[in-house]
C-alpha positions, 0 to 999 in steps of 0.5 A, a space after each residue: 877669873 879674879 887676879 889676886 892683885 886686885 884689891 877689895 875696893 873697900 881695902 882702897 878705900 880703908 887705906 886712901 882713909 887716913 887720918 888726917 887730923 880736920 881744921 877747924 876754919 873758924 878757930 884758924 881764922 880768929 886766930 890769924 885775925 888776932 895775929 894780923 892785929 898784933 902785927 898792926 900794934 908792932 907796926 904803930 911801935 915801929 920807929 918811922 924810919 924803919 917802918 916795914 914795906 911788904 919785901 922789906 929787907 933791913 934786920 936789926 942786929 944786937 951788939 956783942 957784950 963782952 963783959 959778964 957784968 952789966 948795970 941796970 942800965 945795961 940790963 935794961 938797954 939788952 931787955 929793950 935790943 931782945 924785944 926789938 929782935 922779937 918784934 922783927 922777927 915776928 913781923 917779918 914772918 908775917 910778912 913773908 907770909 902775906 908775900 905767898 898769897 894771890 895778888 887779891 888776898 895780899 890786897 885784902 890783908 895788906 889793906 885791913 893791917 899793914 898801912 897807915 890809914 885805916 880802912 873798913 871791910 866796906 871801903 875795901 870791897 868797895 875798891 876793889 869791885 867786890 860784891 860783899 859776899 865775895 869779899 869775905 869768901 876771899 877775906 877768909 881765905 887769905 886767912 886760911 892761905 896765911 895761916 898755912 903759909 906760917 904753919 899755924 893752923 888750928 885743927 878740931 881737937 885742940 892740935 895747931 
């Protein structure tokens, strides 16, 4: 004897099928290879005092202008304040999202664009005791992890 609440297993299946949109893990990792490296650029336009550790806490805060007119000069000092802005945004973005990571996907990522000396993919795994396939299984998952982290994967079709 059947019980009319017992569902066709094909009609499970239909229903746990949703449609998830696929991610496209090399469209995701290229892109995230290309945000690492701006970051990088920002960093080297970073005054040296104030050069982003990991947790960095400082902000940058624009001064308030009253007045409705400004000189060129004035025009251009505000054009310069909101790249600034800009520039820490994004930069503590990508920070905060290097935080999420495991220990040894932040070592990677930290490594490659967030310090001075630069260092290549051989050094790296080298340092860390890594045979080279392991190193680039965790490379490409820190991207993969970060990317999730910012909301910034890229999924097959075209949507991110």
């Amino acid at each position: 004897m059947t019980n009319k609440n017992d569902k066709n297993p094909n009609e499970q299946t239909d229903q746990m099928n949703l449609d998830i949109p696929q991610i496209d893990k090399e469209k995701t990792r290229f892109k995230m290879e290309k945000m690492m490296e701006k970051y990088k650029i920002l960093r080297l336009q970073t005054p040296e005092d104030f050069l982003p550790k990991i947790t960095t806490t400082y902000t940058i805060t624009p001064p308030s202008f009253s007045n409705q007119f400004h000189s060129s000069t004035e025009d251009a000092a505000l054009k310069k304040m909101d790249w600034e802005i800009e520039r820490e945004k994004y930069m503590k973005r990508i920070e905060k999202g290097i935080n999420r990571l495991t220990q040894r996907e932040r070592h990677i990522l930290v490594t490659l664009y967030m310090q001075d000396e630069e260092m290549f993919d051989y050094e790296i795994y080298a340092e860390m005791g890594l045979s080279q396939r392991n190193y680039y299984r965790f490379k490409n998952k820190a991207f993969y992890r970060l990317a999730f982290a910012l909301r910034e994967e890229v999924y097959k079709g075209g949507k991110s």
